[in-house]
Kinemage of the C-alpha trace (Angstrom):
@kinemage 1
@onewidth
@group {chain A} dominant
@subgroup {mainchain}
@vectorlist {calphas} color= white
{ca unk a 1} P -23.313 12.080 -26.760
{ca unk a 2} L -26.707 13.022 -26.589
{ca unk a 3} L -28.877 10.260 -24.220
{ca unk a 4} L -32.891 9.778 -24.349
{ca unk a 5} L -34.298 8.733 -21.068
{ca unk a 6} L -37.600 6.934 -21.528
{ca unk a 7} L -39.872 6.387 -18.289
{ca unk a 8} L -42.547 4.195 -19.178
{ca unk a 9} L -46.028 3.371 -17.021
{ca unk a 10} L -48.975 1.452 -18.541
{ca unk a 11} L -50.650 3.988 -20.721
{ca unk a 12} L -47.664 6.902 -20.494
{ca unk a 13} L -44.316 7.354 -21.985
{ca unk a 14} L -42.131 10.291 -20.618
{ca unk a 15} L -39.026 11.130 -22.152
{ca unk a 16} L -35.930 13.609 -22.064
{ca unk a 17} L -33.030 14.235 -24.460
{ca unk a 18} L -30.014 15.023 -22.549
{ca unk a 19} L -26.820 16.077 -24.004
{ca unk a 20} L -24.533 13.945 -21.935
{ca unk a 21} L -21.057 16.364 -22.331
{ca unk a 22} L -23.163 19.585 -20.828
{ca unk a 23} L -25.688 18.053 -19.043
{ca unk a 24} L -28.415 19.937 -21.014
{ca unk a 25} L -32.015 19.135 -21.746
{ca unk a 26} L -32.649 19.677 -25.650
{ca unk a 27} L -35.903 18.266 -25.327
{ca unk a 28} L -38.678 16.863 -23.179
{ca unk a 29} L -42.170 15.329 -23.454
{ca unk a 30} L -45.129 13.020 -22.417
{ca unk a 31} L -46.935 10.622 -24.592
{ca unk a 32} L -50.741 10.535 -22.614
{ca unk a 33} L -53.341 7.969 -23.240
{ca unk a 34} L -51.519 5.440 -25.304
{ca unk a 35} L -53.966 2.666 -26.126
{ca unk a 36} L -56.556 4.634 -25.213
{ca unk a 37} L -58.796 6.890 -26.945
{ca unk a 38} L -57.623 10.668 -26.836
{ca unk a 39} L -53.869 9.187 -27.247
{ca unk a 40} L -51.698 13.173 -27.360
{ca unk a 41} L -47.877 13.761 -26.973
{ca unk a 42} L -46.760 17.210 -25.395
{ca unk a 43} L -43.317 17.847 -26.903
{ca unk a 44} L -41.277 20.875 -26.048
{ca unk a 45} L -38.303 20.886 -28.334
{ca unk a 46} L -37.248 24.326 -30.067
{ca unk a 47} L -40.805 25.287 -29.262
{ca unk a 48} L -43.314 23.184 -27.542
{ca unk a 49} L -46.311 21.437 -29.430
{ca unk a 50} L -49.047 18.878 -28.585
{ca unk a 51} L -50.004 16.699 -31.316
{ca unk a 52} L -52.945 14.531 -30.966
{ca unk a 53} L -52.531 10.869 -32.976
{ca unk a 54} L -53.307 7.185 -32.084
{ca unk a 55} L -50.865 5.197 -29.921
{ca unk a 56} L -52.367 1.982 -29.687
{ca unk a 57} L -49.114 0.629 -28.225
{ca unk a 58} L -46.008 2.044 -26.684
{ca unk a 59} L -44.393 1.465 -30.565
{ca unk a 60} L -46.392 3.917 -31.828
{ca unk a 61} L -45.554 6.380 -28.812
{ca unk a 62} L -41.840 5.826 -29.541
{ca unk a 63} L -42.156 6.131 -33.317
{ca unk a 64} L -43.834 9.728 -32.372
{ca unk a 65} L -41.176 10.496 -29.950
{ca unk a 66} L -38.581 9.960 -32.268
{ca unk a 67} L -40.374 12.055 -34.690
{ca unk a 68} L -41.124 14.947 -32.764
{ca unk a 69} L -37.299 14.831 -32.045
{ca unk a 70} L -35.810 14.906 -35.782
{ca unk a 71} L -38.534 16.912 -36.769
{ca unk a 72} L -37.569 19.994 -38.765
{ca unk a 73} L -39.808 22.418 -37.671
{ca unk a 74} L -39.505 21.547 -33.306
{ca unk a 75} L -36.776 19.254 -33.377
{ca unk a 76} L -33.535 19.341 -32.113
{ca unk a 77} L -31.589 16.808 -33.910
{ca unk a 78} L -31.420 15.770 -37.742
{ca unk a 79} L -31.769 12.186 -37.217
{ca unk a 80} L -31.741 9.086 -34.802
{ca unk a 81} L -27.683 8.283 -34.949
{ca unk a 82} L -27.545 11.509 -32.891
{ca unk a 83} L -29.376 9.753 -30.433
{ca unk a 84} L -26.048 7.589 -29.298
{ca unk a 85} L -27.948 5.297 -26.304
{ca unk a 86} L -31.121 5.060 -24.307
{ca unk a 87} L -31.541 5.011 -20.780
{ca unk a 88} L -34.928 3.491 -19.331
{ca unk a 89} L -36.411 3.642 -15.921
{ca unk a 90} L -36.404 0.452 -14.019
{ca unk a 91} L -38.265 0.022 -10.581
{ca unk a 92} L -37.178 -2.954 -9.573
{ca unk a 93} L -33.547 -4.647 -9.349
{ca unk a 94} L -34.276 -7.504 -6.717
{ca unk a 95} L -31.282 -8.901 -5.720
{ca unk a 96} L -29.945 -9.893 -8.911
{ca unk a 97} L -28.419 -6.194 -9.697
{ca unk a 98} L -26.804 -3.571 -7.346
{ca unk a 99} L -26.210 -1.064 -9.679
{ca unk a 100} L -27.368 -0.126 -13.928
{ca unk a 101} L -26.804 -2.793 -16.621
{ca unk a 102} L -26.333 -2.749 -20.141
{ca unk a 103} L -30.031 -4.194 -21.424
{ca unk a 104} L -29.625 -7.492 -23.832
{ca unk a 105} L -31.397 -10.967 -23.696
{ca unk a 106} L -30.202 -11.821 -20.572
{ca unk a 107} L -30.280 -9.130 -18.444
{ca unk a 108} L -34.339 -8.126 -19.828
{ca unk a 109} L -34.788 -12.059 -18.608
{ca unk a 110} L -33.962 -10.874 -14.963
{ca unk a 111} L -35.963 -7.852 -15.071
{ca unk a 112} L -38.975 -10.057 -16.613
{ca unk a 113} L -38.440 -12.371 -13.383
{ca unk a 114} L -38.655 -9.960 -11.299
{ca unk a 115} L -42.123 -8.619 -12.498
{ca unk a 116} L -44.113 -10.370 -9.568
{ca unk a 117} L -42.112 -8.121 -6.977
{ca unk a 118} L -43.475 -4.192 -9.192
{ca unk a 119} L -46.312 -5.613 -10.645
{ca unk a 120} L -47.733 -2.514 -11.447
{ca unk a 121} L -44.767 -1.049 -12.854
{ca unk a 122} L -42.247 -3.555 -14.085
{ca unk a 123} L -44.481 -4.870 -16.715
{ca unk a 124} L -44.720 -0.887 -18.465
{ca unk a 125} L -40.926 -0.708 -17.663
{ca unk a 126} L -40.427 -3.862 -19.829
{ca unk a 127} L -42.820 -2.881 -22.605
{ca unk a 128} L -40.751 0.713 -22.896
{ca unk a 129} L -37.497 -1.421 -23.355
{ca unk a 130} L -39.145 -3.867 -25.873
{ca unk a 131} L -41.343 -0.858 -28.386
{ca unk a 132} L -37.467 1.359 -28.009
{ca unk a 133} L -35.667 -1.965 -29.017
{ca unk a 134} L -38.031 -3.022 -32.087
{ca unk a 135} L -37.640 0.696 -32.889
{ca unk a 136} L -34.130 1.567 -32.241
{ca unk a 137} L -32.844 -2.369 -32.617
{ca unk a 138} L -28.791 -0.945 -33.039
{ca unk a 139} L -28.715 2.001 -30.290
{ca unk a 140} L -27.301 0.470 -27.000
{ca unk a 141} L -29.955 0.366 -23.900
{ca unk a 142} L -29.025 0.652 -20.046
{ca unk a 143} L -31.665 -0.036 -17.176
{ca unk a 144} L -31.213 2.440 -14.297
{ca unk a 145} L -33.149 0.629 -11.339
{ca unk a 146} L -35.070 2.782 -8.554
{ca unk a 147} L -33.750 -0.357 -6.346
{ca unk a 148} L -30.399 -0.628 -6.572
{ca unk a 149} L -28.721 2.532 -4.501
{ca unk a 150} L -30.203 0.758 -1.606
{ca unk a 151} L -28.783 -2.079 -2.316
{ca unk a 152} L -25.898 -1.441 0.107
{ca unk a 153} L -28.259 -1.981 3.225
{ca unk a 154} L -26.796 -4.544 5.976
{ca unk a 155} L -29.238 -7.252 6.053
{ca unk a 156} L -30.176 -6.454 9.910
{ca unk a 157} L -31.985 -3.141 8.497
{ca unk a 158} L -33.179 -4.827 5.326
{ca unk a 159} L -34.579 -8.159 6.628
{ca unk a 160} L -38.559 -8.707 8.293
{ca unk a 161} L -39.267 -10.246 11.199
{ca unk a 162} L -40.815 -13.439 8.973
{ca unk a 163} L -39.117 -16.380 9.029
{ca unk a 164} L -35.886 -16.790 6.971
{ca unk a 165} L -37.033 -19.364 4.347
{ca unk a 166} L -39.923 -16.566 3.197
{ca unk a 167} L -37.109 -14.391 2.733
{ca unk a 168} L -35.073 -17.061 0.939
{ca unk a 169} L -38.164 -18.268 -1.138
{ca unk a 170} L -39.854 -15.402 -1.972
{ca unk a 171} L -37.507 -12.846 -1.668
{ca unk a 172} L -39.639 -10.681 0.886
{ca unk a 173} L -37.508 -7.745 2.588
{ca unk a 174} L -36.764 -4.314 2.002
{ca unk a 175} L -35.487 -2.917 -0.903
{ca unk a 176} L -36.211 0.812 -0.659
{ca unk a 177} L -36.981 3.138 -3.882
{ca unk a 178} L -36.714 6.663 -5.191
{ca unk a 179} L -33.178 5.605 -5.320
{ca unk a 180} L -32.216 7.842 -8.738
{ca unk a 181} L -33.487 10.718 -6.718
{ca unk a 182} L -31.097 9.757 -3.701
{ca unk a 183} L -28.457 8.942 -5.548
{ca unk a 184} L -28.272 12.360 -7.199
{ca unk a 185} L -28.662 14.207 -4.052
{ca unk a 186} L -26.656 11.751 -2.228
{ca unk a 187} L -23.665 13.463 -5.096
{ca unk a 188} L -24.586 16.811 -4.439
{ca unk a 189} L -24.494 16.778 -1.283
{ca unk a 190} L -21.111 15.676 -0.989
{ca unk a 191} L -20.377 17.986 -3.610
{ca unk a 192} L -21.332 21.138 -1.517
{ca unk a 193} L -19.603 19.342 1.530
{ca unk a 194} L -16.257 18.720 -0.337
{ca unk a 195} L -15.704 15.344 0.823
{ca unk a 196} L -17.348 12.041 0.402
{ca unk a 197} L -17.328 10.668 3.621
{ca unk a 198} L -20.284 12.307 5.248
{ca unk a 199} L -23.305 11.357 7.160
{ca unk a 200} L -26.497 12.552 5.260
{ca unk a 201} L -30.386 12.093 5.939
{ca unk a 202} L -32.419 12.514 2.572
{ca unk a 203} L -35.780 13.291 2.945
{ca unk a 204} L -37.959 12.843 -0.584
{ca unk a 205} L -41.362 14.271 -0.223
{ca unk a 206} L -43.579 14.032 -2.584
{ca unk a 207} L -46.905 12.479 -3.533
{ca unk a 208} L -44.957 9.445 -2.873
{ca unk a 209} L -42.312 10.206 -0.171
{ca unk a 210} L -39.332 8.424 1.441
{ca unk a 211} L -36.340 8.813 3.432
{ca unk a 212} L -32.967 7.377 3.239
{ca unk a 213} L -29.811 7.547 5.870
{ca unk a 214} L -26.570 7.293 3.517
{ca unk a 215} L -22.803 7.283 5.097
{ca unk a 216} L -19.962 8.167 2.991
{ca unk a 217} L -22.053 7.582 -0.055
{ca unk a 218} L -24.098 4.605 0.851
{ca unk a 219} L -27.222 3.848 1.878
{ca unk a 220} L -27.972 2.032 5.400
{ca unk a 221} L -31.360 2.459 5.697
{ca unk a 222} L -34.346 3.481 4.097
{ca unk a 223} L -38.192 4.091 4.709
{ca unk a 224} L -39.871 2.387 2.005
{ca unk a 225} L -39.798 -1.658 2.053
{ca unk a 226} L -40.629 -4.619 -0.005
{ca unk a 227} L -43.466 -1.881 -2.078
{ca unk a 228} L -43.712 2.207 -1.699
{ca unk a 229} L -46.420 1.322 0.814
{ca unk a 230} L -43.988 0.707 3.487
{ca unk a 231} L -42.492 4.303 5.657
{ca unk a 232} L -44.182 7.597 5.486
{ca unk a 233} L -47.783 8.756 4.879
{ca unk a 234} L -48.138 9.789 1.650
{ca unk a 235} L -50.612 11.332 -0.560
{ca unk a 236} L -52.465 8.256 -0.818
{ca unk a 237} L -50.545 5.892 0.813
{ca unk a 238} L -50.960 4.685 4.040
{ca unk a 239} L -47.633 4.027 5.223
{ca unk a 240} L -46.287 1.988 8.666
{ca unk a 241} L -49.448 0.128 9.978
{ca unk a 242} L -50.147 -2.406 12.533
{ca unk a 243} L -50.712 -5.612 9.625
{ca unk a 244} L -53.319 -6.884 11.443
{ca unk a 245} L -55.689 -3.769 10.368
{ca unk a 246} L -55.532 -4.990 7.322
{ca unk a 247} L -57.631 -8.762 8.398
{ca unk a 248} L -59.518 -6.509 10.839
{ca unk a 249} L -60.609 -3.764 7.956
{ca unk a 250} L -60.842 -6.443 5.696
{ca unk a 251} L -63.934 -8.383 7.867
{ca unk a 252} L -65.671 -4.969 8.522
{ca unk a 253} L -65.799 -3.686 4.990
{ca unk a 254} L -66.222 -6.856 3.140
{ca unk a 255} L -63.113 -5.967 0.966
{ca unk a 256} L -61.290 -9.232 -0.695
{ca unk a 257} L -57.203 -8.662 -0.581
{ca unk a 258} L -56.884 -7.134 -3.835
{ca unk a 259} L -59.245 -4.006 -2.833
{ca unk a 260} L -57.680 -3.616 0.705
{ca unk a 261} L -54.083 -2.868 -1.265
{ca unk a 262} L -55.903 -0.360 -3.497
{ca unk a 263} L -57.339 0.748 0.117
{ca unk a 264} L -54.161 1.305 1.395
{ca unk a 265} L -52.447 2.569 -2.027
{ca unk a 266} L -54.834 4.771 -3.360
{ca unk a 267} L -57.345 5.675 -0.724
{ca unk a 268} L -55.174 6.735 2.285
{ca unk a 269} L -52.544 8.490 3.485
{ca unk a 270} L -53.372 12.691 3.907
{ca unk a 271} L -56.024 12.362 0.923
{ca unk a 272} L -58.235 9.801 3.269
{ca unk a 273} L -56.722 11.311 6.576
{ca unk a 274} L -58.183 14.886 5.334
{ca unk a 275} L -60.522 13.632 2.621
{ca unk a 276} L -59.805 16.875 1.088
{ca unk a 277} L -57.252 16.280 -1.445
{ca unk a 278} L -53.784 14.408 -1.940
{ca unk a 279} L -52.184 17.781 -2.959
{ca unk a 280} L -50.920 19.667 0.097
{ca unk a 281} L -51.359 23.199 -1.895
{ca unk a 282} L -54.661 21.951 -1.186
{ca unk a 283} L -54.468 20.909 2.303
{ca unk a 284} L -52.670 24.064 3.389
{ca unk a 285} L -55.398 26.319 2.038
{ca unk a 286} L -58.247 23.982 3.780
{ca unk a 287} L -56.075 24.035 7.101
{ca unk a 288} L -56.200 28.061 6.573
{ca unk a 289} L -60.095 27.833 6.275
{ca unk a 290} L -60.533 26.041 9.622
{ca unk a 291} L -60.040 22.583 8.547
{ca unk a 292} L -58.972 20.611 11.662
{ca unk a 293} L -58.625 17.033 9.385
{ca unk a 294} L -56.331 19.002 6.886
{ca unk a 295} L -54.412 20.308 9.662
{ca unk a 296} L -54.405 16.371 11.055
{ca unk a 297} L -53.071 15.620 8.098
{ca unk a 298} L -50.395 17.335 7.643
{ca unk a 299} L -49.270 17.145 11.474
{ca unk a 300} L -49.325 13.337 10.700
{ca unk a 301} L -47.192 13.873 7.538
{ca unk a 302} L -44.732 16.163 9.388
{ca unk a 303} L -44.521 13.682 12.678
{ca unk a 304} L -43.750 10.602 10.829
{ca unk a 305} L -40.816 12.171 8.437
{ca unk a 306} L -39.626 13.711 12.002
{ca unk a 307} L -39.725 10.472 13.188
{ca unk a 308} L -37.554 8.754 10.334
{ca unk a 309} L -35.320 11.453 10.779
{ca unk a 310} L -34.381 10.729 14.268
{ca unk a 311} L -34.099 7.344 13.902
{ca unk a 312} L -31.739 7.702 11.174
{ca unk a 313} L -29.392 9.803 13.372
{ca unk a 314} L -29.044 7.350 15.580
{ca unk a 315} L -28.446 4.810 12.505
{ca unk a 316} L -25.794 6.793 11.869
{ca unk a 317} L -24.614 7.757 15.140
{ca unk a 318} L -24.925 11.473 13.784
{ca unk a 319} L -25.701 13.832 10.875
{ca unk a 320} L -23.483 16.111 9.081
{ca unk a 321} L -26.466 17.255 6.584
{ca unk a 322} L -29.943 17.014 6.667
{ca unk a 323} L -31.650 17.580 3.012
{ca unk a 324} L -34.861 17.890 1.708
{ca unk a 325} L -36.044 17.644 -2.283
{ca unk a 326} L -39.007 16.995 -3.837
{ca unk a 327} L -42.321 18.730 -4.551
{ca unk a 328} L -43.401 18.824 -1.369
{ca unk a 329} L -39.520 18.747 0.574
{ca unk a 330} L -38.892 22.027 -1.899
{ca unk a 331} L -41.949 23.899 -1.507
{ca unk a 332} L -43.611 23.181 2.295
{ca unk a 333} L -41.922 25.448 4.485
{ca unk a 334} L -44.341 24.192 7.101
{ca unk a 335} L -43.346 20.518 6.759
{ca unk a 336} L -39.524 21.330 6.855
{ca unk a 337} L -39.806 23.780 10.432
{ca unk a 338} L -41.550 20.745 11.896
{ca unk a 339} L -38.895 18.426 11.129
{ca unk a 340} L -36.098 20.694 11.779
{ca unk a 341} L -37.497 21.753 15.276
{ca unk a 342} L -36.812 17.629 16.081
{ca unk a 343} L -33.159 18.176 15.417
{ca unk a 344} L -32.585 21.280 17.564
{ca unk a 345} L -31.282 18.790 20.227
{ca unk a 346} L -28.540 17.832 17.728
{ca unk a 347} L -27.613 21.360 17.562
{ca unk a 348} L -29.471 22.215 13.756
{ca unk a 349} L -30.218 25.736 13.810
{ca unk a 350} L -31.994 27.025 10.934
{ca unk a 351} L -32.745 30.647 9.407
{ca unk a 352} L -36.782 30.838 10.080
{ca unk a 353} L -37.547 33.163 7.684
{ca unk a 354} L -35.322 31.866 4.634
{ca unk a 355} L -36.929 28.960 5.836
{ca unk a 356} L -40.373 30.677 4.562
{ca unk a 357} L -38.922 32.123 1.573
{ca unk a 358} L -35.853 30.528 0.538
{ca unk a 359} L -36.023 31.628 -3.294
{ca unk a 360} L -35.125 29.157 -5.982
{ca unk a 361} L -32.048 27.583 -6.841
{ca unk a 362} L -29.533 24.569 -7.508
{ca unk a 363} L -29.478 24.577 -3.741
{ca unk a 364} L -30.486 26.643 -0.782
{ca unk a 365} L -29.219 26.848 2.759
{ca unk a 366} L -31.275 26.878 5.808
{ca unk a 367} L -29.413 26.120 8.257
{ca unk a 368} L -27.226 28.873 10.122
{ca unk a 369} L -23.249 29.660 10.096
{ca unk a 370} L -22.904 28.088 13.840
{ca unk a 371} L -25.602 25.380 13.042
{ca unk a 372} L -24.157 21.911 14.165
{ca unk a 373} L -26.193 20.641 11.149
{ca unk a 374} L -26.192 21.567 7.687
{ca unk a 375} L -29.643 21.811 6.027
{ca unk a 376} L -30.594 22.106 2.797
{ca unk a 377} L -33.143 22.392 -0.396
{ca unk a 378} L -31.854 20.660 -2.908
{ca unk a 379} L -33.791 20.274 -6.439
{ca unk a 380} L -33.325 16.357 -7.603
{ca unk a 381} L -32.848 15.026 -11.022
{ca unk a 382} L -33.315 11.830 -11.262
{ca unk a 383} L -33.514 11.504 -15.654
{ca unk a 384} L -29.995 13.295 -14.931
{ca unk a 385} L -29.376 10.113 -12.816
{ca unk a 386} L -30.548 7.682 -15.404
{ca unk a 387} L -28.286 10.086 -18.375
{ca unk a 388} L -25.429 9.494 -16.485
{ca unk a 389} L -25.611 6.014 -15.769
{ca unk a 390} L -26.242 5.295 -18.867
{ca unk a 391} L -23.310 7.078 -20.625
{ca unk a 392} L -21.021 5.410 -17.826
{ca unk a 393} L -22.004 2.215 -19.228
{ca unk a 394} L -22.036 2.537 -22.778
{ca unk a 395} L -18.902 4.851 -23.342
């Protein structure tokens, strides 16, 4: 069965074909710009192509997808019934799903409901569904939250210190993200292990960035909380701050609440830390030069994953596997030593100069043959994820 993951944002569309039985991409792409001006869809089928037309809504984007898709010149099937189910992206589950669902009239309800906790993504989410269903209306749909893998928290790591009825009310706690991502490590990992019940810390470092503590294949804890805000410093997110610096910012600068959250989003973290860039290629070549903020920056970075790292060994009381994926977790070798250095205690001992150079892969040791501690690169997947999940729902 071949499966098209759609991931939808507000003026973007990306999209894989996945053949479900071998796990292989036939096709890729990214619709830019839609209702904008400039509107273009990169498509790399049997050969890759960009073709500029108007999307003034995501219909349009999937109508072009499709086409690109069945097309006989870069296409790689002969129509839509080879397409035999879509999965879409999801970022938020609330409390009303712990794991994928089959999409019809009642379950999109839920996810509409649920728009005032992602309000910035949940909306583009929802308008994916709705353009795939008014194009596709007979091919069954599955919603693959980034929510629900931590659903299994215990509610003494999930809950704030706020008082119950807030929680009850308003549904304010932690719910944790990037949870496609640890779910397919989370497999992986066990996979190279040989056995399920294992204690594993997964540290996702990107632009956005997160770390989860999962036993025997579920998650206990996790950094981000109610929003991606909460947890590490990010590219351009602040991550774990005193709240009252947000009242205290918010009377010196004369910012109103909705520009202190775009403060804190999209103006902090190592971009505002460094005020160099949000990329740490670029911070690393800057900390080369002599500059001490870029080097702040990513000694911040570093410290607070090394931080969530520890904690979540004692969470677990132990780690059998420590494993890091993302842009950043794949390709930092800097940002890995510093957080493997904090586990030495625990007995991790780690090959320094694979460490530096550890090649490419499906996954890549670091850690040594008498290390207490596995460590490990491992690539994610997360469309994989949302393939998968979908097929086991619709088979």
């Amino acid at each position: 069965m071949n499966i098209l993951v759609i991931n939808a944002g507000s003026s973007s569309l990306k999209y894989q074909l996945i053949d479900i039985d071998t796990e292989k991409v036939l096709a890729k792409g990214l619709c830019e710009r839609i209702g904008i001006e400039g509107s273009t869809l990169t498509h790399k089928g049997k050969k890759e192509v960009v073709i500029k037309q108007p999307m003034p809504t995501h219909v349009e984007a999937i109508k072009l997808v499709l086409n690109a898709l069945i097309d006989p010149d870069h296409g790689v099937i002969k129509s839509m019934d080879e397409i035999g189910a879509v999965g879409h992206r999801v970022v938020h589950s609330a409390e009303d799903f712990t794991e994928s669902v089959v999409i019809n009239d009642k379950t999109l309800k839920i996810i509409e409901n649920n728009t005032d906790l992602a309000p910035l993504h949940q909306p583009a989410n929802i308008t994916g569904i709705n353009a795939c269903k008014e194009v596709m209306p007979k091919t069954p749909m599955v919603a693959v939250f980034d929510t629900t893998f931590h659903s299994t928290m215990p509610d003494y790591a999930y809950m704030y210190g706020i008082p119950y009825e807030d929680y009850k009310n308003y549904r304010v706690r932690k719910y944790g993200f990037h949870g496609t991502s640890h779910m397919f490590i989370t497999g992986e990992a066990q996979r190279i292990a040989g056995k399920k019940d294992i204690k594993i810390i997964i540290c996702h470092l990107g632009n956005g960035a997160s770390v989860s503590a999962v036993k025997n294949g579920k998650c206990i804890d996790t950094s981000m909380g109610l929003t991606p805000l909460e947890g590490l410093i990010m590219g351009t997110r602040s991550g774990d701050l005193d709240p009252a610096v947000i009242e205290y910012l918010m009377d010196k600068k004369g910012m109103n609440i909705h520009e202190a959250t775009n403060y804190l989003n999209k103006k902090s973290g190592v971009l505002g830390i460094s005020g160099v860039s949000s990329d740490f290629r670029d911070l690393l070549a800057a900390k080369e030069e002599g500059n001490d903020r870029a080097r702040l920056a990513l000694d911040m970075f570093s410290y607070r994953v090394r931080k969530y790292v520890g904690s979540y060994a004692a969470a677990l009381d132990g780690v059998d596997m420590l494993v890091f994926t993302g842009g950043i977790g794949e390709h930092t070798p800097e940002v890995r030593a510093f957080v493997m250095d904090g586990l030495r205690f625990a007995g991790l001992k780690y090959d320094e100069k694979k460490n530096l150079n550890p090649g490419r892969g499906n996954e890549i040791e670091l850690s040594t043959s008498d290390s207490k501690i596995k460590a490990y690169i491992i690539p994610t997947n997360e469309e994989l994820v949302i393939a998968r999940e979908t097929y086991r729902l619709v088979k």
